[in-house]
N, C-alpha and C positions, 0 to 999 in steps of 0.2 A: 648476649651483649648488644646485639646489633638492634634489638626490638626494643630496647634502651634506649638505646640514642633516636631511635624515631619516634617514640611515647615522646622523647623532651623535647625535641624538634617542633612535631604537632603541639605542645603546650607553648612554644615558643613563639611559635607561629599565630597561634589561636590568642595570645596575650593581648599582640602587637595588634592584632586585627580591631580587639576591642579598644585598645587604647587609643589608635586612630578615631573611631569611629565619634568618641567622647571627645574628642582633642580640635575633630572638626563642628561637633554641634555649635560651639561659638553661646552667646548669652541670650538668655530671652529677652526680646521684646517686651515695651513698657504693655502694662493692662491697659484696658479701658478706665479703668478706674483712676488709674494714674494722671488718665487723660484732662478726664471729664474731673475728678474732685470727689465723684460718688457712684457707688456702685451701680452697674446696670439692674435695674428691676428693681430699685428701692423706692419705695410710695413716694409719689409725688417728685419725682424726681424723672426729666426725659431730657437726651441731648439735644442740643440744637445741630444744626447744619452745620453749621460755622464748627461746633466741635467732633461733630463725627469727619468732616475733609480732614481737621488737624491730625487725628487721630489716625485715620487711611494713610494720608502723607508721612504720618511717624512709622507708621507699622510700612509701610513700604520702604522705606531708608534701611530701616533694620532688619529687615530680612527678604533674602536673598527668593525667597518664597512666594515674596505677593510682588505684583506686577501693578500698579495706579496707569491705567491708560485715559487719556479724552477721549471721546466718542462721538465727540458734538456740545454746542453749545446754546442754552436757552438763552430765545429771545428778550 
């Protein structure tokens, strides 16, 4: 009886672990594609500056992941 209740304990235990784990991934980040209008490595098709900052500015707001620091500024 007793090898019972620890089999269901560890499944209890092991459930909650994964369900955390999915509970804190939170939602993905928009693509690149989302960004720009068009997919990266599509013929004739390249971002500009102006849309790759947007795009680092967005993916940094959204996840906790990527860090956007200055380094310095061109003259």
């Amino acid at each position: 009886m007793r090898n019972y209740s620890l089999k269901s304990s560890l499944r209890l235990l092991a459930g909650i672990a994964v369900l955390s784990i999915y509970s804190t991934a939170g939602a993905a980040p928009a693509s690149p594609a989302e960004i720009f209008g068009f997919e990266p490595g599509d013929d004739y098709k390249l971002a500009s500056y102006e849309q790759m900052e947007v795009y680092y500015r967005q993916l940094a707001q959204e996840s906790d992941r990527v860090q956007l620091r200055e380094i310095g500024k061109t003259p």
